[in-house]
C-alpha positions in Angstrom: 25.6 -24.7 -59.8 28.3 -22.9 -57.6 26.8 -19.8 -58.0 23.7 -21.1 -56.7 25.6 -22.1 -53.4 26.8 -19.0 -53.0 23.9 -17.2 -53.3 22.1 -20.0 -51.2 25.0 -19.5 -48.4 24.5 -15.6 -48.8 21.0 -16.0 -47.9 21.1 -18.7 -44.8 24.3 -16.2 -43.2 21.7 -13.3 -43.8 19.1 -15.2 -42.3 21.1 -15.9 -39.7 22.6 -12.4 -38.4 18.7 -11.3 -38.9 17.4 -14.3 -36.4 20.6 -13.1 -34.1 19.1 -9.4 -34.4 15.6 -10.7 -33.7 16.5 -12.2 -30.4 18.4 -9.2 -28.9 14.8 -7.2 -29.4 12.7 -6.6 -26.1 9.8 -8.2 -26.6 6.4 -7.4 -25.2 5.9 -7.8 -21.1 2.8 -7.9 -19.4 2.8 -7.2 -15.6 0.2 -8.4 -13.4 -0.4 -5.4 -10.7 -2.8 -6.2 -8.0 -4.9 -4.5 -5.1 -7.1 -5.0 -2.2 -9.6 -2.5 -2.5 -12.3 -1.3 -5.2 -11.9 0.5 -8.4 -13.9 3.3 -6.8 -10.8 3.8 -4.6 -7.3 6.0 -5.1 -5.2 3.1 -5.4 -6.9 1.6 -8.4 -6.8 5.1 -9.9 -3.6 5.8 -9.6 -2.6 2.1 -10.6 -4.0 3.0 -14.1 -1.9 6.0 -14.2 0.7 4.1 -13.4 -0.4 1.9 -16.8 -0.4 4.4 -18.9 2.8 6.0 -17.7 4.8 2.8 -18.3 2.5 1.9 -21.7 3.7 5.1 -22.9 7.2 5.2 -22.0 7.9 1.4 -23.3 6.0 2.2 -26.8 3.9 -0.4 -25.5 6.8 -3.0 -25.0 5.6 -3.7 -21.7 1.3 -3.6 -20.5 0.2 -3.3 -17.2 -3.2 -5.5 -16.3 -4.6 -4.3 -12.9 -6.5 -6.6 -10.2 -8.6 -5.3 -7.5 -10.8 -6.1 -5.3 -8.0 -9.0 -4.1 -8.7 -11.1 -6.9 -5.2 -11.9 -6.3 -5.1 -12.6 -2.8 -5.1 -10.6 0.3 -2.0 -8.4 0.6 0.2 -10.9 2.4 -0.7 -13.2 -0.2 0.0 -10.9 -3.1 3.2 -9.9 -1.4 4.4 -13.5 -1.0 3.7 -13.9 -5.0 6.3 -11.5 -5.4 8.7 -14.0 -4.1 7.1 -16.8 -5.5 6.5 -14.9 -9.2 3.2 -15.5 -9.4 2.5 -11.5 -9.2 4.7 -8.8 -10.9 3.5 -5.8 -9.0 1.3 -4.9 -5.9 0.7 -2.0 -4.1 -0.5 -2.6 -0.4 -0.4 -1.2 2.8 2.2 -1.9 5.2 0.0 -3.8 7.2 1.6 -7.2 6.2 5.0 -5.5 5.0 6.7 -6.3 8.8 6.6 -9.8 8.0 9.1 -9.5 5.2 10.9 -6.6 6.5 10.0 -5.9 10.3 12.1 -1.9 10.4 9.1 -1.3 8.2 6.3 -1.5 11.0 8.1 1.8 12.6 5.9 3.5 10.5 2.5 2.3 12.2 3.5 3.4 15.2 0.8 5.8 16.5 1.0 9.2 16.0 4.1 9.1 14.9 3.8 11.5 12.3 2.4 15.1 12.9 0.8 15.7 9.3 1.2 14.5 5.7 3.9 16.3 4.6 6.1 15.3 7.5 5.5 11.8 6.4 6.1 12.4 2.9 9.6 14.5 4.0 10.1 11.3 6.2 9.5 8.2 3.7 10.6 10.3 0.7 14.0 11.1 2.5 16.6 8.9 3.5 14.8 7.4 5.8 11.7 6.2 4.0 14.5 4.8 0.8 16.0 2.9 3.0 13.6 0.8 4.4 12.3 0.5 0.6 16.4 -1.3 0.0 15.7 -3.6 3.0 13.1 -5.4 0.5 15.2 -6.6 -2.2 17.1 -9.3 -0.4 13.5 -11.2 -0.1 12.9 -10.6 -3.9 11.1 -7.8 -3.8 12.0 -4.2 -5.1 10.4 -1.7 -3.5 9.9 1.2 -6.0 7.5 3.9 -4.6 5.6 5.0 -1.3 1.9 6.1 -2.2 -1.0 7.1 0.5 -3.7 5.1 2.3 -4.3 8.0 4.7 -4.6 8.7 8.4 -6.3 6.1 10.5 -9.9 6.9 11.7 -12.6 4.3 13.9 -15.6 3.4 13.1 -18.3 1.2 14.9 -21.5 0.5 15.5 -22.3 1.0 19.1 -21.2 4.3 20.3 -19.7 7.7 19.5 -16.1 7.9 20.6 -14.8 11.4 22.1 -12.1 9.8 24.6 -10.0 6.4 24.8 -12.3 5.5 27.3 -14.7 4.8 25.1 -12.9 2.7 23.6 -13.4 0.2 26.1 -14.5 -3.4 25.6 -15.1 -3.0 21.9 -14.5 -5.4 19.3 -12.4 -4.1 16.7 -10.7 -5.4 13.0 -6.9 -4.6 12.7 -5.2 -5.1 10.3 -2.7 -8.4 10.6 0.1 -5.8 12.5 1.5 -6.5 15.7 2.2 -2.6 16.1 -1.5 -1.8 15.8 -2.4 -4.8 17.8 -0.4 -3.8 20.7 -1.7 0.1 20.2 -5.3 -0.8 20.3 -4.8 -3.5 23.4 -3.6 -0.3 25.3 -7.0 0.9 24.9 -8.8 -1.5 26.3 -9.8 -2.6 22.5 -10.4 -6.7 21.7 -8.3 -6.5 18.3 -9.0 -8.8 16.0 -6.7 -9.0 13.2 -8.2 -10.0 9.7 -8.5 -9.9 6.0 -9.7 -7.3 4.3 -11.9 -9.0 2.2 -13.6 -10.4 5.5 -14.6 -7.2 7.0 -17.7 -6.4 5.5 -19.5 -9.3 6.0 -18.3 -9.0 9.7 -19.2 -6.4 10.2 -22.7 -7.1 9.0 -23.2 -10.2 10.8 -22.1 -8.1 14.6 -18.8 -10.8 14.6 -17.2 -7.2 15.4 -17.7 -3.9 16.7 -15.6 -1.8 13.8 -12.7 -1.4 12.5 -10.2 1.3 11.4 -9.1 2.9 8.5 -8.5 6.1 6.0 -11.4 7.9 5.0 -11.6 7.0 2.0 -11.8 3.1 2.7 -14.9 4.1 4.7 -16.3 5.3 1.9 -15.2 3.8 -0.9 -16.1 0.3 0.5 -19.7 2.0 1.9 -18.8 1.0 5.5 -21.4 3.6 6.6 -24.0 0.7 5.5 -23.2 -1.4 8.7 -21.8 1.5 11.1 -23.0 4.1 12.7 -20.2 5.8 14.1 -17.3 7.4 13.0 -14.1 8.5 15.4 -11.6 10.7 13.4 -9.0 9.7 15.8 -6.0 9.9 13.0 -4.1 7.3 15.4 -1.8 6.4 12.7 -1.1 7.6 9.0 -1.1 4.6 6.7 1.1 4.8 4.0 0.9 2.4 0.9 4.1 1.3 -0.8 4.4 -0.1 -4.8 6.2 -3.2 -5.0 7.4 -5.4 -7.7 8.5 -8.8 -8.0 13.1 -8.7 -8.2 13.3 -11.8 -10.8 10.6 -9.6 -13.2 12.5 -6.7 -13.2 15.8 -8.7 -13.7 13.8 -10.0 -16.6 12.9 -6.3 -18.1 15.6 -4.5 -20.4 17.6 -1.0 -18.7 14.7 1.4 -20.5 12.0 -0.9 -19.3 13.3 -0.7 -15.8 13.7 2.8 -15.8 10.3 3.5 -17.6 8.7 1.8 -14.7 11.1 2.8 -11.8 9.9 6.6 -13.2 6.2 6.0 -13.6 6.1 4.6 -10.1 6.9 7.7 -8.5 4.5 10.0 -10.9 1.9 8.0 -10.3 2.4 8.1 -6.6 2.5 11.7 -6.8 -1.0 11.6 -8.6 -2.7 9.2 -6.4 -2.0 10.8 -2.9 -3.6 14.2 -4.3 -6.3 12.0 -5.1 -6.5 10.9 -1.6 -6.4 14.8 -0.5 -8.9 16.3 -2.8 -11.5 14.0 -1.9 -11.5 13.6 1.7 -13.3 16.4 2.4 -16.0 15.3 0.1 -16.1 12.1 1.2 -16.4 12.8 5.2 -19.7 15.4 4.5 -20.6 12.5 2.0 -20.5 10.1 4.9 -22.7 13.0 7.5 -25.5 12.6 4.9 -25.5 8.8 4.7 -25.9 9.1 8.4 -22.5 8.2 10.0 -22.2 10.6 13.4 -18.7 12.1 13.3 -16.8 12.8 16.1 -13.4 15.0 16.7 -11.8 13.2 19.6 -8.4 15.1 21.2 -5.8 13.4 20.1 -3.2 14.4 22.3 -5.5 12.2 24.7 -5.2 9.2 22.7 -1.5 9.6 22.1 -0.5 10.0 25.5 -2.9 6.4 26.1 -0.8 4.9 23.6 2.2 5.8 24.5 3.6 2.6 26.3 3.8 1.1 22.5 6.6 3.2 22.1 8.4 1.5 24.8 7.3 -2.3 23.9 9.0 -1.5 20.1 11.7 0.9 21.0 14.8 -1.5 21.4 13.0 -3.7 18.3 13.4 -0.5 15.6 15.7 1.6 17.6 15.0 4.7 19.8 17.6 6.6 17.2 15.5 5.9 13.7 12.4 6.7 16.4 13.8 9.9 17.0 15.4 10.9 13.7 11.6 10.4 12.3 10.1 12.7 14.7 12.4 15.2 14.9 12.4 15.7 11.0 10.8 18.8 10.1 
């Protein structure tokens, strides 16, 4: 009989270290990454390398599911459920970003960058890090800047060579008081709206265009319902990869670093994406019928120029000048 305590006491304490062990294990995490655009486009490709990155490096301890195509909102939305934890990752432009953390709209200012790899030096650098910190006191950790692309106009009404033409038109903005204000000093009606609203917008004549990368254009067959494409390159549009603070509080020191990692390979990946195929894409657009013009832009940066001054005391003529002047 007392041997049979003993060994039934041996067996519960065994038990019981083994339950302890059991708890202390990382268990599997899924993380719900969404997008605005289609699967045709760069960010949803470079989202799944993101996937497998992480899949790998976590031995499948934490999964990556991917939504496009806004299923989980429009990008203010999606970056709201950050802080409210109903979405772990999203990757979005910075259209909505300055409502969270307004230095961040400095980058939309136009022409503020003279190619893509001064805006890679810039928001890789010191600068672009730390407006990525500013994030994490709204619960959000900013892990990795990606590409949307330069800024072009399209519409359906005429060909655009200078910012005269610009004139009177009706045009969809993104929700961004910085392009807001650099469109209004072209004589342009901006209307700011959701994404997922465009199309159907544009179909129905409620606006004249809109503006974006190339390969939104064509990825989201804008050349169906316009006829005119202005390679203007007013702005370069970078995306940023975002993730929800309280999940990655919630992730062990491997898991954070496995995803911290794979967010800047992946970002790596997709902006050559973006690079390789705009060429393609813009003689791709030519035969679906779009007219594409080569405006100066010197012209429309010097009729933009007074957003400079209505934003210069706001983000500080020193960060201003600290971006342009990097080389």
């Amino acid at each position: 009989m007392l041997l049979a305590v003993v060994i039934l006491a041996v067996v519960l304490l065994t038990a019981g270290c083994a339950g302890k062990e059991k708890e202390g294990e990382p268990g599997q995490v899924t993380l719900r990454a969404g997008h605005a655009v289609n699967e045709g486009h760069a960010y949803h490709r470079g989202l799944e390398k993101f996937k497998s990155l992480v899949e790998e490096k976590t031995g499948g301890t934490v999964q990556v599911e991917i939504y496009p195509n806004a299923s989980l909102g429009d990008e203010r939305d999606m970056v709201e459920g950050l802080q409210l934890g109903t979405v772990d990752l999203v990757l979005s432009s910075t259209g909505p970003l300055g409502n969270f953390v307004p230095e961040m709209n400095v980058v939309d200012l136009p022409f503020l960058f003279r190619d893509k790899q001064h805006a890679y030096t810039v928001l890789d650098g010191d600068i672009g890090q730390n407006l990525l910190a500013k994030f994490e006191s709204k619960g959000i950790i900013g892990l990795s800047f990606w590409e949307n692309g330069f800024r072009h106009v399209t519409n359906s009404k005429r060909p655009l060579n200078k910012p005269e033409d610009m004139d009177g038109l009706k045009l969809r903005t993104m929700k961004n008081r910085v392009h807001v204000a650099a469109f209004r000093e072209l004589g342009v009606d901006a209307t700011p709206m959701a994404w997922s609203e465009v199309f159907t917008s544009l179909q129905q004549g409620t606006i004249d265009g809109q503006e974006n990368p190339v390969a939104i254009i064509y990825s989201h067959h804008l050349y169906e319902v316009q006829d005119y494409l202005a390679l203007t390159g007013h702005v370069y549009s970078p995306a940023v990869l975002m993730a929800a603070k309280d999940k990655m509080d919630s992730l062990t020191t491997d898991q954070r670093e496995a995803v911290r990692e794979a967010a800047l390979k992946a970002a790596t990946y997709e902006r050559s994406l973006i690079t390789e195929s705009e060429n393609n894409q813009l003689a791709k657009l030519q035969e679906e019928g779009m007219q594409i013009t080569r405006p100066d832009r010197a012209e429309f940066k010097k009729a933009t120029s007074g957003v400079y001054d209505q934003f210069e005391e706001e983000f500080g003529p020193e960060l201003i000048e600290k971006i342009i002047e990097t080389k």
